[in-house]
C-alpha positions in Angstrom: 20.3 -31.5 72.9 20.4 -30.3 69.3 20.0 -27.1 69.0 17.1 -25.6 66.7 17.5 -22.8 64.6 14.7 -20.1 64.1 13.7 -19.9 60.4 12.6 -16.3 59.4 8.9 -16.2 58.9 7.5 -15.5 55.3 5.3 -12.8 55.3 1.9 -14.0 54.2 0.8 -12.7 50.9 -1.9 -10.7 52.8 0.5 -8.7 54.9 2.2 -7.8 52.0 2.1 -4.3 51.0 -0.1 -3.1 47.5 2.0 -2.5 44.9 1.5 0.5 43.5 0.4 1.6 40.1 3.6 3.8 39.1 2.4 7.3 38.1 3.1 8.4 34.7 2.6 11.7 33.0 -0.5 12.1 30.9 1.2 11.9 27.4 3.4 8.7 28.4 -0.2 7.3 29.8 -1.9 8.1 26.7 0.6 6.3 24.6 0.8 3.6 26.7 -3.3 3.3 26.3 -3.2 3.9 22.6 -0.2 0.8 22.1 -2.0 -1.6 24.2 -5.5 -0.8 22.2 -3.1 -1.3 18.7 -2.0 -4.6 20.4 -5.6 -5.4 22.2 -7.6 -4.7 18.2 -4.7 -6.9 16.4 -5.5 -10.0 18.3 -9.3 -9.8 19.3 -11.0 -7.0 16.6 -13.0 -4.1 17.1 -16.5 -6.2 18.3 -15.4 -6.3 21.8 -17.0 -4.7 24.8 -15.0 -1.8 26.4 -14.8 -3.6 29.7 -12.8 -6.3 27.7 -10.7 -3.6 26.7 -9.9 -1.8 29.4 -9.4 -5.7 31.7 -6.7 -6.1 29.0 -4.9 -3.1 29.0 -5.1 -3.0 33.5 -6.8 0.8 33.6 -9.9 1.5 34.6 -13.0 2.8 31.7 -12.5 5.9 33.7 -9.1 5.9 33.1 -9.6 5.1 29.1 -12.5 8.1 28.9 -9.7 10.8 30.0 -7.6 10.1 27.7 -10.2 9.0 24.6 -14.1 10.3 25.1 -15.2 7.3 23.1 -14.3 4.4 21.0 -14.2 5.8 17.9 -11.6 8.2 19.3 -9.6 5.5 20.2 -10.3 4.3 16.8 -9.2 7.6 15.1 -6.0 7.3 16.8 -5.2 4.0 16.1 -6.2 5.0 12.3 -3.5 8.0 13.0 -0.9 5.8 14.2 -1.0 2.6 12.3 -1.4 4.1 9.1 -0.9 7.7 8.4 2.1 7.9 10.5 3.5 4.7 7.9 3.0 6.7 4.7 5.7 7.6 3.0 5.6 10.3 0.9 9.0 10.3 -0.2 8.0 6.9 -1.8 5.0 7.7 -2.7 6.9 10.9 -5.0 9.7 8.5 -6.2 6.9 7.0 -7.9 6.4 9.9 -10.5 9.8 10.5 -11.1 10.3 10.1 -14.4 13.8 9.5 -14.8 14.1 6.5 -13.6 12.5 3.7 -16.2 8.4 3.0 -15.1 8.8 -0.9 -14.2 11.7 -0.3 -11.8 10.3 2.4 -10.2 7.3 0.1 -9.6 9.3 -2.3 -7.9 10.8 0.0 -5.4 7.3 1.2 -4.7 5.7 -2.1 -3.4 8.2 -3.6 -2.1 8.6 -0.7 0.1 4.8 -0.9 0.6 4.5 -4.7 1.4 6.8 -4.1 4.3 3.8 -2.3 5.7 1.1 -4.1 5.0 2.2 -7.5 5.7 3.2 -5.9 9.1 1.4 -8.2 11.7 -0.4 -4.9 13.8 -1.2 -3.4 10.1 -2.6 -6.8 8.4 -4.8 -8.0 11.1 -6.4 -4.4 12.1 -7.0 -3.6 8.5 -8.5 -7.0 8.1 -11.2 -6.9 11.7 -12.0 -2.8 10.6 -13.2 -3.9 7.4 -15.0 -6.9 9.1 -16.6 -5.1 11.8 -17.5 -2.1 9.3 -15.0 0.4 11.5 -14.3 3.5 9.5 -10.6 2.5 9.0 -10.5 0.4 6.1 -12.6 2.8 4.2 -10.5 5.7 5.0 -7.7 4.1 3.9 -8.8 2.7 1.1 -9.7 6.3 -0.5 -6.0 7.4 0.3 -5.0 4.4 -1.6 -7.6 5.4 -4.6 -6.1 9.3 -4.5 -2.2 8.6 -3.9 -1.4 5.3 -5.2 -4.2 3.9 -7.9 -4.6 7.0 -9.8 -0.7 7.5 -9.7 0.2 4.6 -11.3 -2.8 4.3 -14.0 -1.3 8.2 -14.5 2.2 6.6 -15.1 1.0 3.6 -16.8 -0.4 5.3 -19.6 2.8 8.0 -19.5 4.7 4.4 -20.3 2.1 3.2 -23.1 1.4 6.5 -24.9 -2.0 7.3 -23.6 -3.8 10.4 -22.5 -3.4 10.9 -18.8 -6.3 10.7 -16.5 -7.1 14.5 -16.8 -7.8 14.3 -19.9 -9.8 10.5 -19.6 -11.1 9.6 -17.2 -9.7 5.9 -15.3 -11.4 3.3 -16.8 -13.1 0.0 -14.5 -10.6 -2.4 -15.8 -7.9 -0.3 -14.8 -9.0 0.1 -11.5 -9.8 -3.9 -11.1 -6.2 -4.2 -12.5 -5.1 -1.8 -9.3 -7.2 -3.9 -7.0 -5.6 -7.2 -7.9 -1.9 -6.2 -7.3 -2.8 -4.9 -3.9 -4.8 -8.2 -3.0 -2.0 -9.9 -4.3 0.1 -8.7 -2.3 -2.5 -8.2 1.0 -2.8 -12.1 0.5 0.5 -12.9 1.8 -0.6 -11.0 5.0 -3.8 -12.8 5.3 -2.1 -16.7 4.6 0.9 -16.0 7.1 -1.7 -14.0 10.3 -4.9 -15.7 9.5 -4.6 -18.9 7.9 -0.9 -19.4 9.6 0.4 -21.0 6.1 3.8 -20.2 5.1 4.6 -17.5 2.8 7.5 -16.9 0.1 10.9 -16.8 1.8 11.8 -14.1 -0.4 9.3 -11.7 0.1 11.3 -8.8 -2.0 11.4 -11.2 -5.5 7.9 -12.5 -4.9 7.2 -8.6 -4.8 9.1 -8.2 -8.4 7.5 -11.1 -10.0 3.7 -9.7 -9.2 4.8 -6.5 -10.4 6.4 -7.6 -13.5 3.0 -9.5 -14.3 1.1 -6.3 -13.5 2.9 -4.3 -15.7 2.3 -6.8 -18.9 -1.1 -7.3 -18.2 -1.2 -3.2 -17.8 -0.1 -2.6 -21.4 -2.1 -5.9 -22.4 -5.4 -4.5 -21.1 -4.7 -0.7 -21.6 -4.1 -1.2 -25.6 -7.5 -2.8 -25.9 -9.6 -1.1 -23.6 -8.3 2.3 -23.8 -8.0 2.5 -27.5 -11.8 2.4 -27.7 -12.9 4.6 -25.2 -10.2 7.6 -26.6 -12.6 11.1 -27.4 -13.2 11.2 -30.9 -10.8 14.9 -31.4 -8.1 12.5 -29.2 -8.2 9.4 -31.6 -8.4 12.0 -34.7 -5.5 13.8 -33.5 -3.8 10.1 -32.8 -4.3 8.9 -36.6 -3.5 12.4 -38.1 -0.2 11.8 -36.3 0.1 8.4 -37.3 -0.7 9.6 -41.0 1.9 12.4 -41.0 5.0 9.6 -39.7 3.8 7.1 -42.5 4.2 10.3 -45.1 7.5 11.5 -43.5 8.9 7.8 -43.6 7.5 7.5 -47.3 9.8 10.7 -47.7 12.7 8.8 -46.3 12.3 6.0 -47.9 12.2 7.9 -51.4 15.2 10.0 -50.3 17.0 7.0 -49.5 16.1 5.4 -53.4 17.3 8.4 -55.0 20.3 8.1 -52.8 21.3 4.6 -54.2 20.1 5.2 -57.3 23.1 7.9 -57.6 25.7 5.9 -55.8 25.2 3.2 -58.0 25.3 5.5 -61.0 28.5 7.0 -60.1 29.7 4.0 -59.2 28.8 2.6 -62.9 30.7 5.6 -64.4 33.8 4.9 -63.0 
């Protein structure tokens, strides 16, 4: 007789015990909410239903409402996270330092800068808040306004010999100028995690040729614009300048003549 060996018995997936939910201490729960809401917004916007929310992430709304009261904490936290802990300051004071020439400074700036935005997280959550009318886009947009437009237009004019914005105030077309760099740029964000079109394969020189092109068009547009919109005491104390370097280098010029005029005559002589 052949002999038959006894096979262990599988439990049966109702015997088996629940696993359990692995305890965590409040701050590591609260940044493991806040990641998963960063992750859960990127892909799916801020129009969905808490319950979606909290199926995605695997806690309960309970659970969510300990740690955030409401959605628009959650919101201000992701704001926190995603974009003010980003900022660089450091960057954003290499930008006014003066000894460095304007156009490479520039350069350093945004490519610095695209490596955030055209961040996958940063892109797409920027993109659905503005969409869904969350307060984050607009927030950040008046950072941008305070601590990079008005920097730049500040340093442009610096560059170009214009009054600084204290003293005039920043024109439309200089903002719109502002506005199409940073779509520029935004752009590549919005072709590679929207449209899912390829992008440059050098991000870093597509960077430097948009910025290049900015900076043209920024002298271009600042000489015509800002020339006629100079106070009247600015423009008068502008042409009694120019004035008194046409007379100095009338001066030179006659200086010069007599000069020659001597050289030659001594010249004559001997």
């Amino acid at each position: 007789m052949i002999a038959h060996t006894k096979r262990p018995r599988k439990s049966s997936p109702s015997k088996r015990e629940p696993v359990k939910r692995r305890r965590l201490k409040p701050d590591l729960r609260a940044k493991q909410i806040l990641s998963g809401a960063i992750t859960f917004f990127a892909e799916h916007g801020f129009g969905g239903q808490t319950r979606e929310l909290t199926a995605e992430l695997g806690v309960s709304k309970g659970l969510l409402y300990r740690y955030f009261p409401s959605k628009e904490a959650l919101i201000d936290r992701v704001y926190e996270e995603v974009f003010l802990r980003r900022w660089s300051p450091e960057r954003e004071a290499a930008l006014r330092d003066r000894s460095l020439p304007l156009i490479d400074r520039l350069k350093v700036f945004y490519i610095g800068y695209a490596e955030m935005v055209l961040e996958y997280k940063w892109s797409r959550i920027y993109l659905f808040s503005g969409l869904a009318g969350a307060s984050i886009t607009r927030r950040y947009i008046k950072i941008v306004i305070e601590r990079i437009f008005k920097p730049v237009i500040n340093e442009l004019r610096g560059e170009f010999g214009f009054p600084p914005i204290e003293q005039l105030v920043v024109t439309e077309p200089e903002l719109e100028l502002m506005w199409s760099l940073h779509g520029s740029i935004f752009y590549i964000a919005v072709r590679q995690w929207v449209y899912k079109f390829p992008v440059p394969s050098d991000i870093d020189s597509t960077i430097e040729q948009l910025v290049e092109g900015f900076y043209v068009n920024a002298k271009n547009m600042m000489q015509r614009v800002l020339s006629r919109n100079l106070p009247s005491d600015v423009y008068k104390k502008l042409n009694a300048l120019l004035v008194l370097m046409l007379e100095a280098a009338d001066r030179i010029i006659e200086g010069f003549s007599h000069f020659v005029t001597s050289i030659t005559a001594l010249i004559t002589c001997a």
